[in-house]
PyMOL Python script that loads the backbone (N, CA, C, O; Angstrom):
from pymol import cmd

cmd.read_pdbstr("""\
ATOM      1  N   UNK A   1       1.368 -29.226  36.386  1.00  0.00           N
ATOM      2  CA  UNK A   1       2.255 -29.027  35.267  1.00  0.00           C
ATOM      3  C   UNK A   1       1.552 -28.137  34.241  1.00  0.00           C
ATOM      4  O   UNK A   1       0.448 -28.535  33.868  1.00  0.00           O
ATOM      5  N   UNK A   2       1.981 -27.082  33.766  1.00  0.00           N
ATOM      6  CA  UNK A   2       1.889 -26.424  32.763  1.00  0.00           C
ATOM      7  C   UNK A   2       1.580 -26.693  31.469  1.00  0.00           C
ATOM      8  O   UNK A   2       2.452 -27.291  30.840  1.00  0.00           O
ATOM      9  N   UNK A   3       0.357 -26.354  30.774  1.00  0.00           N
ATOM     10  CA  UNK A   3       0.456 -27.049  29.208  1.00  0.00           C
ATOM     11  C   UNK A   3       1.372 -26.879  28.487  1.00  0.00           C
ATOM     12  O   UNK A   3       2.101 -25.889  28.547  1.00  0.00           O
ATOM     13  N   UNK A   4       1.534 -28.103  27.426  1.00  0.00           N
ATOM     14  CA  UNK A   4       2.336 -27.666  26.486  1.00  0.00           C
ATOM     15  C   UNK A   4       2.016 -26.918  25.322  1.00  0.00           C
ATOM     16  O   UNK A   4       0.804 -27.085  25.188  1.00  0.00           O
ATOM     17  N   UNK A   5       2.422 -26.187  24.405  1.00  0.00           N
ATOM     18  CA  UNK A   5       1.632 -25.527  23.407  1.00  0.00           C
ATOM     19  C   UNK A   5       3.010 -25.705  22.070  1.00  0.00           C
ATOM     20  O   UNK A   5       4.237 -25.640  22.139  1.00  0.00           O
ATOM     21  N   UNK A   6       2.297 -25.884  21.234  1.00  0.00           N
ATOM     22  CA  UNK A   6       3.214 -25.556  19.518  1.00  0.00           C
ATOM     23  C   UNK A   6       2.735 -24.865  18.350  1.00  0.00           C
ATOM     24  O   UNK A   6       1.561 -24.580  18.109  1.00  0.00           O
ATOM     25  N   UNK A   7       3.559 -24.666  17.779  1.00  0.00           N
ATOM     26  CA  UNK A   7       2.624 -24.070  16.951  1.00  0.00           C
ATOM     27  C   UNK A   7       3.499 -24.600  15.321  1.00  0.00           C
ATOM     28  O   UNK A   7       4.625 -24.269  14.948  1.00  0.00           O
ATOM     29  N   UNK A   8       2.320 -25.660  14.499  1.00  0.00           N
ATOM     30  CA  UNK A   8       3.253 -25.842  13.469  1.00  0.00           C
ATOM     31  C   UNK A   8       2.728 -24.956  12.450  1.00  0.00           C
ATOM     32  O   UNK A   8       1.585 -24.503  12.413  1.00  0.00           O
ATOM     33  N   UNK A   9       3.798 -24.723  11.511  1.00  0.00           N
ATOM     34  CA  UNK A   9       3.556 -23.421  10.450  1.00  0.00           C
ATOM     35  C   UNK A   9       4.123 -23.456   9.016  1.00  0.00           C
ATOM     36  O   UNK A   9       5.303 -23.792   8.907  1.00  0.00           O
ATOM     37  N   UNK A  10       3.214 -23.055   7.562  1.00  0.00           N
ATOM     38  CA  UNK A  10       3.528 -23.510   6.498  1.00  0.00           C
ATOM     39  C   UNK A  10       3.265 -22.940   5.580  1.00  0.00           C
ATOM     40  O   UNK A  10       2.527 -21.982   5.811  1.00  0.00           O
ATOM     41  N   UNK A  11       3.600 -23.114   4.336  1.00  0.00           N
ATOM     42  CA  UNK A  11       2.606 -22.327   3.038  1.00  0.00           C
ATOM     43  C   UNK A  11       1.856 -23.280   2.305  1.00  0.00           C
ATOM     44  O   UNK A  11       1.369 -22.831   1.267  1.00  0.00           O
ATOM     45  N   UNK A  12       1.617 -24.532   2.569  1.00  0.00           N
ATOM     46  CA  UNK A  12       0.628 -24.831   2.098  1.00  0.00           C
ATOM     47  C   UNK A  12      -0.441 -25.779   2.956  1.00  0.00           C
ATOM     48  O   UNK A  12      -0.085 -26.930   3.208  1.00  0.00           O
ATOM     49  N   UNK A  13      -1.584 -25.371   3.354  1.00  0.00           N
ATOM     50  CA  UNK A  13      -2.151 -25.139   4.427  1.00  0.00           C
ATOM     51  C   UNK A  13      -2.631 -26.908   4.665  1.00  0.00           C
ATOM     52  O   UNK A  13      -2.923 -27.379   5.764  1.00  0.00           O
ATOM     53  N   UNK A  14      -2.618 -27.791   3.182  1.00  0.00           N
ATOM     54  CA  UNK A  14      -2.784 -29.395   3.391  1.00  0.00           C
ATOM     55  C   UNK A  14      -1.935 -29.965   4.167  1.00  0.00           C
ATOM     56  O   UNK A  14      -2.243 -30.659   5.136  1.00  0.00           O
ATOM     57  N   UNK A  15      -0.377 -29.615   3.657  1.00  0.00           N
ATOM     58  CA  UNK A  15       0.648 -30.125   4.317  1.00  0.00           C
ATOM     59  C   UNK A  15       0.905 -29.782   6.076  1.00  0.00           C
ATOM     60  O   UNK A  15       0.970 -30.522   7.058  1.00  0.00           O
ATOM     61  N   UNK A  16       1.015 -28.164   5.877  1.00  0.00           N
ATOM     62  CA  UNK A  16       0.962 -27.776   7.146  1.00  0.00           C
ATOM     63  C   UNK A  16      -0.049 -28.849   8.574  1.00  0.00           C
ATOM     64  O   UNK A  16       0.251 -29.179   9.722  1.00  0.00           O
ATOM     65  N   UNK A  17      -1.239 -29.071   7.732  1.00  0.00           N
ATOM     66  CA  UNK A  17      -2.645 -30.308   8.631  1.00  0.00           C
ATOM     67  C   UNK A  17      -1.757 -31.029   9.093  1.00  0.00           C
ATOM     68  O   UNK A  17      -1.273 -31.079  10.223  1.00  0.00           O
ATOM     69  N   UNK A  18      -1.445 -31.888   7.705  1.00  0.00           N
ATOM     70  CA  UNK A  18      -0.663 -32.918   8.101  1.00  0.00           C
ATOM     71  C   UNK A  18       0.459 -32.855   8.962  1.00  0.00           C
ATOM     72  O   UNK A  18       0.577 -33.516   9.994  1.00  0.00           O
ATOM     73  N   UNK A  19       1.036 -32.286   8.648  1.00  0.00           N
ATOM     74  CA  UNK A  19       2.324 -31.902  10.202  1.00  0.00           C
ATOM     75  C   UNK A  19       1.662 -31.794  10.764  1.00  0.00           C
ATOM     76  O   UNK A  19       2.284 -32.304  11.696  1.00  0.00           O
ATOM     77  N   UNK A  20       0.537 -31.494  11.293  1.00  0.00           N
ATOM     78  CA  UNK A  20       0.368 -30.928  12.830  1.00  0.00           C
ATOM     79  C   UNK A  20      -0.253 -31.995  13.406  1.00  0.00           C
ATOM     80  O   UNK A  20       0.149 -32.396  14.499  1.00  0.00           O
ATOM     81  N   UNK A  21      -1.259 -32.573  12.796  1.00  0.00           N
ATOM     82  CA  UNK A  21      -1.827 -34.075  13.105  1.00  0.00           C
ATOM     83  C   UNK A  21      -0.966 -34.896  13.332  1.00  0.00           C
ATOM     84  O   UNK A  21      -1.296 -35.798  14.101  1.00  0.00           O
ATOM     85  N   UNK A  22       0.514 -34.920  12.745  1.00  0.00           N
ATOM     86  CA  UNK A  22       1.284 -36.197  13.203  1.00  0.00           C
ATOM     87  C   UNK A  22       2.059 -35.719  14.103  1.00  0.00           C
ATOM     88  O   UNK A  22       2.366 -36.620  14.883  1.00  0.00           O
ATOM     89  N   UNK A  23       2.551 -34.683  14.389  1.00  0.00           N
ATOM     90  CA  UNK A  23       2.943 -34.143  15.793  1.00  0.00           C
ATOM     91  C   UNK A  23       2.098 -33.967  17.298  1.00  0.00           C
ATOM     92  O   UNK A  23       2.383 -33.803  18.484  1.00  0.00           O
ATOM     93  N   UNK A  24       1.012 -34.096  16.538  1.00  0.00           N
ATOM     94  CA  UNK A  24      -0.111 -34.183  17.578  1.00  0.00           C
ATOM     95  C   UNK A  24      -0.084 -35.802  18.299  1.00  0.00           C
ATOM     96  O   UNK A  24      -0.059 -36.218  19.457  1.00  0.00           O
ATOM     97  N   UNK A  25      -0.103 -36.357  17.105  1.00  0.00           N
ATOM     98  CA  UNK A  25      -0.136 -38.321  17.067  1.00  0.00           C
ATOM     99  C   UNK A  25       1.190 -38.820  17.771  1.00  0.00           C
ATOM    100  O   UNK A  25       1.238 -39.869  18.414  1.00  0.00           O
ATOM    101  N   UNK A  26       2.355 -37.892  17.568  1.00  0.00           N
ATOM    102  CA  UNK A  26       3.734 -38.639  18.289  1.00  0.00           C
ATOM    103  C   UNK A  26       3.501 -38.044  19.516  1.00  0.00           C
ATOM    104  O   UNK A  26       3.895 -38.879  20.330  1.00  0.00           O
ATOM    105  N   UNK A  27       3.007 -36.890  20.232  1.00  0.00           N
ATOM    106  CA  UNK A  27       2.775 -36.132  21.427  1.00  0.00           C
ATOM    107  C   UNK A  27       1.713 -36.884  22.172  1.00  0.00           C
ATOM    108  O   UNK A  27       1.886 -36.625  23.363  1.00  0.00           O
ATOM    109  N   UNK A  28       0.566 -37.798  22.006  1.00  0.00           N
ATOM    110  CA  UNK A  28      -0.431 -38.380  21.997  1.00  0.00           C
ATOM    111  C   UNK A  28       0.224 -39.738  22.646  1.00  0.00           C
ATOM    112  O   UNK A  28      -0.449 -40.261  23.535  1.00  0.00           O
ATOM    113  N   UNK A  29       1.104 -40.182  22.397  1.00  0.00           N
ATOM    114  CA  UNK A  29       1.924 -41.198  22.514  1.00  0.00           C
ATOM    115  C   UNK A  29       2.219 -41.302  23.685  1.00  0.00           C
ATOM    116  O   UNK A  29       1.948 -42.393  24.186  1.00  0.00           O
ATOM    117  N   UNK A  30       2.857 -40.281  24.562  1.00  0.00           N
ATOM    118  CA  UNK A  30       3.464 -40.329  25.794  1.00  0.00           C
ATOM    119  C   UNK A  30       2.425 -40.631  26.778  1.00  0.00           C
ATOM    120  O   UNK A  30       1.272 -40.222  26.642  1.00  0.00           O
ATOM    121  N   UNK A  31       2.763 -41.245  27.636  1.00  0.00           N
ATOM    122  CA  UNK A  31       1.649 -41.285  28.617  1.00  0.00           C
ATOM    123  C   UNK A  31       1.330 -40.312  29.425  1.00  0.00           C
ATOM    124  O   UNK A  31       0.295 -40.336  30.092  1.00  0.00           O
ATOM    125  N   UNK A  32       1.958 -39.603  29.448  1.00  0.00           N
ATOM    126  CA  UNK A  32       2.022 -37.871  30.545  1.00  0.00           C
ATOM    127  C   UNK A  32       1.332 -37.018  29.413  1.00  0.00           C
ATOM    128  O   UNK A  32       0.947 -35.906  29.775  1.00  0.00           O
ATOM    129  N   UNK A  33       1.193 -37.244  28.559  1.00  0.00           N
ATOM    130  CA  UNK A  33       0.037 -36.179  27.529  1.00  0.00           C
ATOM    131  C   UNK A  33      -1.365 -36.399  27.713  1.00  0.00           C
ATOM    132  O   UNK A  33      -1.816 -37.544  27.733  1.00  0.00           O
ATOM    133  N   UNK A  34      -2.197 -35.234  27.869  1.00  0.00           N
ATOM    134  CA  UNK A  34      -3.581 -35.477  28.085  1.00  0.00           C
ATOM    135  C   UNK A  34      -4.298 -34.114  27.266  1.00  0.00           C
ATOM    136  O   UNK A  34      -4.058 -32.907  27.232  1.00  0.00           O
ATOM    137  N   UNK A  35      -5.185 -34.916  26.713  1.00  0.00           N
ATOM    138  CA  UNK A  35      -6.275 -34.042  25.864  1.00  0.00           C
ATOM    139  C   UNK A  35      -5.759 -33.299  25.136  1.00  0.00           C
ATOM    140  O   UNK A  35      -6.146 -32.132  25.188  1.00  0.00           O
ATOM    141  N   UNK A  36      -4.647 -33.671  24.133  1.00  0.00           N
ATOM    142  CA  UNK A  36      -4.366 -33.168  22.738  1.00  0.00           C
ATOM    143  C   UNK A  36      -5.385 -32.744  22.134  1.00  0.00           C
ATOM    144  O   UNK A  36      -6.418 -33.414  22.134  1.00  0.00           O
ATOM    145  N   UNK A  37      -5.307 -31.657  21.559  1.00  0.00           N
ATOM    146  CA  UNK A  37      -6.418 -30.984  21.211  1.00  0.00           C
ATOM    147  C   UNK A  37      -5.728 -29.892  20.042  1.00  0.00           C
ATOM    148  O   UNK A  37      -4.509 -29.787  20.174  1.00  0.00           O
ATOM    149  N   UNK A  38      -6.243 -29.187  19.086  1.00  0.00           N
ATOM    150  CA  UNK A  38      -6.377 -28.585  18.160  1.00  0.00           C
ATOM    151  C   UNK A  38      -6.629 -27.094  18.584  1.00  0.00           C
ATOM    152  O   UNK A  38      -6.744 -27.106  19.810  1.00  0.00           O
ATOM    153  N   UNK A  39      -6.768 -25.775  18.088  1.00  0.00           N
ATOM    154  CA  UNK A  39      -6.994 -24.486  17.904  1.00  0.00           C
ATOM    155  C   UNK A  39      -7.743 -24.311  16.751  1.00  0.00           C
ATOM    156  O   UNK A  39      -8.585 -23.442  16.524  1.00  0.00           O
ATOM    157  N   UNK A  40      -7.354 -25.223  16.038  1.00  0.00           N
ATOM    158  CA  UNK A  40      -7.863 -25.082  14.267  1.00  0.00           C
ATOM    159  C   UNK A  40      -7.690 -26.691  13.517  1.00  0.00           C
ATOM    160  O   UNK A  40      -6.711 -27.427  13.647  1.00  0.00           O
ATOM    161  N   UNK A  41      -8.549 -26.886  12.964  1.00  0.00           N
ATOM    162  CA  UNK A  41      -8.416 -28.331  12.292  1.00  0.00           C
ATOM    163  C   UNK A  41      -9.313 -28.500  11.249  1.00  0.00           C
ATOM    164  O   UNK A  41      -9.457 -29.537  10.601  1.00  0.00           O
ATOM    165  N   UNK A  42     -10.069 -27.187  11.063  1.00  0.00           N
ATOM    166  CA  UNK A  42     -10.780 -27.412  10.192  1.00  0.00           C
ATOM    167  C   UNK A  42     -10.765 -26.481   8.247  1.00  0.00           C
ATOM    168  O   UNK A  42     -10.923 -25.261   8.214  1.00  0.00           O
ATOM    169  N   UNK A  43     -10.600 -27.132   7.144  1.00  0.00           N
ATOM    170  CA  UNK A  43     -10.490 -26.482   5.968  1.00  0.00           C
ATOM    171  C   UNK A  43     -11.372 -24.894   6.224  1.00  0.00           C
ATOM    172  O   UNK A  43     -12.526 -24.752   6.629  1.00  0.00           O
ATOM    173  N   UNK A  44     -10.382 -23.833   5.833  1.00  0.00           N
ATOM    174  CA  UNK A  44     -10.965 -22.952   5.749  1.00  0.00           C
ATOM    175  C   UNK A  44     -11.788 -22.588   4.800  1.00  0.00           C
ATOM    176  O   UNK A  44     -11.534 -22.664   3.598  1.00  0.00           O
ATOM    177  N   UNK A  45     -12.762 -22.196   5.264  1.00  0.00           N
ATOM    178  CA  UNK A  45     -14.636 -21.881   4.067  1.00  0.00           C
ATOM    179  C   UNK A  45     -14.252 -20.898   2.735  1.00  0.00           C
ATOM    180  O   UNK A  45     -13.421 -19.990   2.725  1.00  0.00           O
ATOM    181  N   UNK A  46     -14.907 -21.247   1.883  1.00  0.00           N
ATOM    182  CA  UNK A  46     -14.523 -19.966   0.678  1.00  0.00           C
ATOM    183  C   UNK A  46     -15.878 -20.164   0.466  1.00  0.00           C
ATOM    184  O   UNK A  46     -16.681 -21.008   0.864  1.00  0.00           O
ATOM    185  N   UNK A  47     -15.979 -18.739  -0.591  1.00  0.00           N
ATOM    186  CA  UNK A  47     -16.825 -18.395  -1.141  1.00  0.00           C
ATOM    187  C   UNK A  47     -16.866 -17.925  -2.494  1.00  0.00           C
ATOM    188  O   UNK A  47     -15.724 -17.655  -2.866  1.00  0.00           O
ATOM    189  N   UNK A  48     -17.428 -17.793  -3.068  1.00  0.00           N
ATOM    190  CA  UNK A  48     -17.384 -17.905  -5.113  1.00  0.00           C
ATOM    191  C   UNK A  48     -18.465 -16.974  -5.329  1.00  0.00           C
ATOM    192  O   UNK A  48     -19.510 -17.536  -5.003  1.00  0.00           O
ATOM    193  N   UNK A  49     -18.590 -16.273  -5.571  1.00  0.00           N
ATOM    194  CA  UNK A  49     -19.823 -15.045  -6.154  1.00  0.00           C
ATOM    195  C   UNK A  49     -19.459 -14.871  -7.718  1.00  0.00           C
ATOM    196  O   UNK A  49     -18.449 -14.449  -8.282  1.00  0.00           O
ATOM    197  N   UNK A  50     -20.820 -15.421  -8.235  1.00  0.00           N
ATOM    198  CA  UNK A  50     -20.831 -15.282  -9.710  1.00  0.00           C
ATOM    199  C   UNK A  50     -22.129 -14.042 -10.108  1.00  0.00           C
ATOM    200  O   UNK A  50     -23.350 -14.121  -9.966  1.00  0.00           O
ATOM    201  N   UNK A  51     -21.427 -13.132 -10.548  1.00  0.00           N
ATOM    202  CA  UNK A  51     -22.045 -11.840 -11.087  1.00  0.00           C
ATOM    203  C   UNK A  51     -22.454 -11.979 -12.319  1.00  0.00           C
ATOM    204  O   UNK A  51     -21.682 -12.135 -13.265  1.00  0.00           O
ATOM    205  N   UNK A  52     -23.673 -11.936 -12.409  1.00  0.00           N
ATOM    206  CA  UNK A  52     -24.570 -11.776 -13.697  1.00  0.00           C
ATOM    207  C   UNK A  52     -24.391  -9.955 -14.255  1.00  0.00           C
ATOM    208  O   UNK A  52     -25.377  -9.219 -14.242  1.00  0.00           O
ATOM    209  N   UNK A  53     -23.121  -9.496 -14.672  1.00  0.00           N
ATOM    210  CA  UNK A  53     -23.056  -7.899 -15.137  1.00  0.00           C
ATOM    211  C   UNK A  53     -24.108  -7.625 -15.743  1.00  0.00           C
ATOM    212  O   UNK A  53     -24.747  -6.647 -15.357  1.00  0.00           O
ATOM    213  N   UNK A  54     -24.520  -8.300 -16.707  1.00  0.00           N
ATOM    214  CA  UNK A  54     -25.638  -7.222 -17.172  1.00  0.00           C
ATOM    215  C   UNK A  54     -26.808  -6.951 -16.583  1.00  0.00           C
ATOM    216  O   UNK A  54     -27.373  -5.890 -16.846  1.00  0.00           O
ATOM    217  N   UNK A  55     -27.449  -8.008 -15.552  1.00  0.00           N
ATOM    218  CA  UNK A  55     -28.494  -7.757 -14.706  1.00  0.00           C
ATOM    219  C   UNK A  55     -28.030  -6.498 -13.867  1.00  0.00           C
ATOM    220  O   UNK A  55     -28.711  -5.473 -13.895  1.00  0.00           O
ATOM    221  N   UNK A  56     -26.786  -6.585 -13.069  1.00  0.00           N
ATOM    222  CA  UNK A  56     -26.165  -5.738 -11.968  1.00  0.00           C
ATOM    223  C   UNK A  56     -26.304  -4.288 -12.990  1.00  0.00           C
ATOM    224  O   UNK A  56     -26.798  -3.229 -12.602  1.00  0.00           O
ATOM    225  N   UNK A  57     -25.800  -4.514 -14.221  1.00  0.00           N
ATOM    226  CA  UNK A  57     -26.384  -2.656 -14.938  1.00  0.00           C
ATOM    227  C   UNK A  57     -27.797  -2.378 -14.848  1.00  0.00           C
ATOM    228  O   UNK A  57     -28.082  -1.264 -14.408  1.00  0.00           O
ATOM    229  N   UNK A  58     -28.692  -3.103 -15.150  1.00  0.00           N
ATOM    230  CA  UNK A  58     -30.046  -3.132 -15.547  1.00  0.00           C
ATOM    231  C   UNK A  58     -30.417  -2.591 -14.169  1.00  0.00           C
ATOM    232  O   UNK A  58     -30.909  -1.463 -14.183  1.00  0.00           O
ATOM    233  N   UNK A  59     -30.252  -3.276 -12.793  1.00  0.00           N
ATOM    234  CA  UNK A  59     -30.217  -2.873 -11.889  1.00  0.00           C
ATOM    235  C   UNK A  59     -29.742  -1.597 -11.252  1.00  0.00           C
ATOM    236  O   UNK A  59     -29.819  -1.248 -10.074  1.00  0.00           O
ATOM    237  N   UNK A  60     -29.268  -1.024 -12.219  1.00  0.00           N
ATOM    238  CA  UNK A  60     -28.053   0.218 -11.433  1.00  0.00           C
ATOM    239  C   UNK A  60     -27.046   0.178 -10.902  1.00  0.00           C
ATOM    240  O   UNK A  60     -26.462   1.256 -10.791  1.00  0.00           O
ATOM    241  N   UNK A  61     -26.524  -0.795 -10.458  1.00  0.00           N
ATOM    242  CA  UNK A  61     -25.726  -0.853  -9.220  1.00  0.00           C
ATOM    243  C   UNK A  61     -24.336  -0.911  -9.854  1.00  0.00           C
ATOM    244  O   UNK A  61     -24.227  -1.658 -10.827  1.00  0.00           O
ATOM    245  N   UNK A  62     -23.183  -0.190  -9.421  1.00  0.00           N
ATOM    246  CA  UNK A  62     -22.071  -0.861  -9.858  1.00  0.00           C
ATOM    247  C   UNK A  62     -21.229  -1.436  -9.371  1.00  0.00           C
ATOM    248  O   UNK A  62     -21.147  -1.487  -8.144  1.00  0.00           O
ATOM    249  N   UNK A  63     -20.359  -2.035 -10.164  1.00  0.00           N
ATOM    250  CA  UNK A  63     -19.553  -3.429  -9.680  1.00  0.00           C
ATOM    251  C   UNK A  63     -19.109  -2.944  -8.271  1.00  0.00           C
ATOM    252  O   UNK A  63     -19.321  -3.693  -7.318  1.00  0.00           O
ATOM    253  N   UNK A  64     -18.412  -1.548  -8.042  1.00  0.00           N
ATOM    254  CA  UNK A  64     -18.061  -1.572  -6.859  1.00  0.00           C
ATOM    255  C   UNK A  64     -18.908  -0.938  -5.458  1.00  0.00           C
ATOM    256  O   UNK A  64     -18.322  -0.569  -4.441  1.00  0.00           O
ATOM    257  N   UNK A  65     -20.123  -0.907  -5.612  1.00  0.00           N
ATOM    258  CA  UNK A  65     -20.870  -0.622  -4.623  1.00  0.00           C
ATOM    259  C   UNK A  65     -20.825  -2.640  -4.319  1.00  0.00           C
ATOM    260  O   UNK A  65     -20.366  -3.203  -3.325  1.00  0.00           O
ATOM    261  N   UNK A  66     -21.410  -3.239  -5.446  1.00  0.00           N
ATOM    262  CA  UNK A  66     -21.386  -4.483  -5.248  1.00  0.00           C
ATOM    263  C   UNK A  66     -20.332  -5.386  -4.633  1.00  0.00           C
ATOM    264  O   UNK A  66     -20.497  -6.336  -3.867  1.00  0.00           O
ATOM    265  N   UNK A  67     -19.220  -4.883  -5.133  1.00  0.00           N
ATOM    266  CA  UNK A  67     -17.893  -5.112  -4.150  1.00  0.00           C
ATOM    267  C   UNK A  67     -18.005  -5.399  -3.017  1.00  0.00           C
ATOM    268  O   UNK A  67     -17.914  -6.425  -2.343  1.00  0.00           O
ATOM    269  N   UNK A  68     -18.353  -3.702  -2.760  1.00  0.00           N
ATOM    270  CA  UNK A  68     -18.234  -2.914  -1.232  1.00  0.00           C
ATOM    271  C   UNK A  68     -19.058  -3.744   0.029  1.00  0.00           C
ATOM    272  O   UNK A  68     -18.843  -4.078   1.194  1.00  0.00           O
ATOM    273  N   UNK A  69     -20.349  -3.866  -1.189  1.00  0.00           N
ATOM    274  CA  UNK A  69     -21.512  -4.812  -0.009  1.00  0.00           C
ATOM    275  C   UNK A  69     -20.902  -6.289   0.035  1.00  0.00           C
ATOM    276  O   UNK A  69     -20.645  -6.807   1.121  1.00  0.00           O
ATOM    277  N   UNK A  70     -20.704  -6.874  -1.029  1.00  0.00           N
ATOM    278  CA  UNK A  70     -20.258  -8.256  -0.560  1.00  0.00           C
ATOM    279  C   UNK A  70     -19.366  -8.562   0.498  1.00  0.00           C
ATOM    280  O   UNK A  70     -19.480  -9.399   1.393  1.00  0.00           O
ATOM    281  N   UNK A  71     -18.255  -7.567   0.200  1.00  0.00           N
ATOM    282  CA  UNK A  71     -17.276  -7.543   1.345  1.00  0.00           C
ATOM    283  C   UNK A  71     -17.791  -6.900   3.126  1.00  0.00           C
ATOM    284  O   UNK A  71     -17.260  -7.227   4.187  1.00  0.00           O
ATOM    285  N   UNK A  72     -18.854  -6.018   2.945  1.00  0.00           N
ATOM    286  CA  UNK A  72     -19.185  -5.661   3.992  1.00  0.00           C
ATOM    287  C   UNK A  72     -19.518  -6.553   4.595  1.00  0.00           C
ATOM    288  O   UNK A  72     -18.878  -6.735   5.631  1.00  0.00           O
ATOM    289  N   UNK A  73     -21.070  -7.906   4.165  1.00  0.00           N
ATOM    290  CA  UNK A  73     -21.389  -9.282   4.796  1.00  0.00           C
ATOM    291  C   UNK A  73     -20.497 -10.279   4.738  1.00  0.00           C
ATOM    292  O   UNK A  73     -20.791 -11.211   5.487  1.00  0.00           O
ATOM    293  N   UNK A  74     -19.531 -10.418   4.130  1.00  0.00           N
ATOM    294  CA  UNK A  74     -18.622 -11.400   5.028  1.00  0.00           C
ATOM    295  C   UNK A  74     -17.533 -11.329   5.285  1.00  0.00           C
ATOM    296  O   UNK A  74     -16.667 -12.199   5.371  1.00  0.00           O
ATOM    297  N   UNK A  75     -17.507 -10.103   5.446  1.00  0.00           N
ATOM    298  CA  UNK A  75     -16.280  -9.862   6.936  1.00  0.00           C
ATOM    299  C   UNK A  75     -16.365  -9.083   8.005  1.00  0.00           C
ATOM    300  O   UNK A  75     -15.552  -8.629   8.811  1.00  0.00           O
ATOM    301  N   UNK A  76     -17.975  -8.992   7.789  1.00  0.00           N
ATOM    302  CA  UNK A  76     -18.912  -8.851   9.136  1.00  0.00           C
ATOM    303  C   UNK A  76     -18.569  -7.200   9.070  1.00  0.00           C
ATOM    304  O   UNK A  76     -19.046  -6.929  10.172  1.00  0.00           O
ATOM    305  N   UNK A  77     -18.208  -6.243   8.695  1.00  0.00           N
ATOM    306  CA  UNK A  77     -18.147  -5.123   9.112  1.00  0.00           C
ATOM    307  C   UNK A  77     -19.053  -4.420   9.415  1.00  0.00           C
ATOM    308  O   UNK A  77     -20.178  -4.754   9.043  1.00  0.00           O
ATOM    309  N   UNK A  78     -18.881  -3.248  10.168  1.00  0.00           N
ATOM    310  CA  UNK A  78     -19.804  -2.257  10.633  1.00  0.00           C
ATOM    311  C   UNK A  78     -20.234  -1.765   9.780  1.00  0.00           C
ATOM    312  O   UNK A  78     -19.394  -1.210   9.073  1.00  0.00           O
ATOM    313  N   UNK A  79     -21.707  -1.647   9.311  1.00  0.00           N
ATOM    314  CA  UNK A  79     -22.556  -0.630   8.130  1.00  0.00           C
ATOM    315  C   UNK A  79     -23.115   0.503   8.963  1.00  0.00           C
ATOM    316  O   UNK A  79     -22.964   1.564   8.357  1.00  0.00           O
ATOM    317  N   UNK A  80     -23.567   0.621   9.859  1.00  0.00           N
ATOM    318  CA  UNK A  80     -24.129   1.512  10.441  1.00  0.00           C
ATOM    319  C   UNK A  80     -24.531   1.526  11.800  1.00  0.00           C
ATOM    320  O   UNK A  80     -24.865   0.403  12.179  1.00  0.00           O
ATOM    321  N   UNK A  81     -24.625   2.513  12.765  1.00  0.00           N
ATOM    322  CA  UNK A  81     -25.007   2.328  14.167  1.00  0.00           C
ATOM    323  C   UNK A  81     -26.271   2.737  14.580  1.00  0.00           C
ATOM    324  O   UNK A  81     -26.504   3.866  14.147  1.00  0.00           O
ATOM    325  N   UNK A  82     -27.451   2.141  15.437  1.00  0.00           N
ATOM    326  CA  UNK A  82     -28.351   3.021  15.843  1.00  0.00           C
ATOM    327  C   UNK A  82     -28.306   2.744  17.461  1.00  0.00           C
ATOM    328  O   UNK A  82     -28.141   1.775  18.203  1.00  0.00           O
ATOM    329  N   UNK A  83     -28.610   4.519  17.608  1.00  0.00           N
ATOM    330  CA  UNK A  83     -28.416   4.225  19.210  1.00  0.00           C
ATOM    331  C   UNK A  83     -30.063   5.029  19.678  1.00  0.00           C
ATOM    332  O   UNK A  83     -30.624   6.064  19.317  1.00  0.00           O
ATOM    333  N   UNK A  84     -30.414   3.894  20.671  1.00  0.00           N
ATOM    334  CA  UNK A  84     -31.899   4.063  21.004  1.00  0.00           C
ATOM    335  C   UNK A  84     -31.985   4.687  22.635  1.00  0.00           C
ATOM    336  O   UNK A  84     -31.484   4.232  23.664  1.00  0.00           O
ATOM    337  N   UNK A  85     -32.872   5.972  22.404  1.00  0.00           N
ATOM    338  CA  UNK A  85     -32.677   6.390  23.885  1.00  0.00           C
ATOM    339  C   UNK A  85     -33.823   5.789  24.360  1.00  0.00           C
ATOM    340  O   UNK A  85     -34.691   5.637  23.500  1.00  0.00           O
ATOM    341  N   UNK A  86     -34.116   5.364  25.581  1.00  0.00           N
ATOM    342  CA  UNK A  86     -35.183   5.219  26.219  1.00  0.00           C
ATOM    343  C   UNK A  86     -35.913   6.074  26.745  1.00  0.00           C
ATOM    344  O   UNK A  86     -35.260   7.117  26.716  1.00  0.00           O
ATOM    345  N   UNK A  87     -37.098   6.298  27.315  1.00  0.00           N
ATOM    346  CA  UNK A  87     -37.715   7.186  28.579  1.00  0.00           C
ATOM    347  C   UNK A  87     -38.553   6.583  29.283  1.00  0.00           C
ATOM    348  O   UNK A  87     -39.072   7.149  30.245  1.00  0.00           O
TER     349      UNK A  87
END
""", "prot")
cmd.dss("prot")
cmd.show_as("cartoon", "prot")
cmd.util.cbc("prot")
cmd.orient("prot")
């Protein structure tokens, strides 16, 4: 038999849990269900960056190079490539 799959969906991402956990819990129920399982169940991570501006001038740097880099490390983007030849 074929898995079953759902997908519950929301705008507010507490409630949305909750639906999906208790649809999970009434699906859990049947005896022909096996290994209910999740894709996602876990609070998504944030992050808070508190900028000291006047150090960041003193430093040189401006807000949006500082931007640029914060956003570069966490959303993993490409900064640069090196490609190594061998012999």
């Amino acid at each position: 038999m074929p898995p079953l799959q759902y997908r519950v969906s929301g705008t507010d991402p507490e409630g949305t849990r909750d639906a999906a956990f208790l649809v999970a819990q009434t699906m859990g129920q049947n005896p022909n269900a096996r290994l209910v399982n999740f894709d996602w169940n876990e609070p998504m991570k944030s992050l808070r960056v508190e900028v000291d501006q006047d150090r960041v001038r003193q430093l040189g740097v401006s807000s949006k190079s500082l931007a640029e880099a914060l956003n570069a490390v966490t959303t993993r983007m490409v900064v640069t490539q090196v490609r190594v030849r061998y012999i």
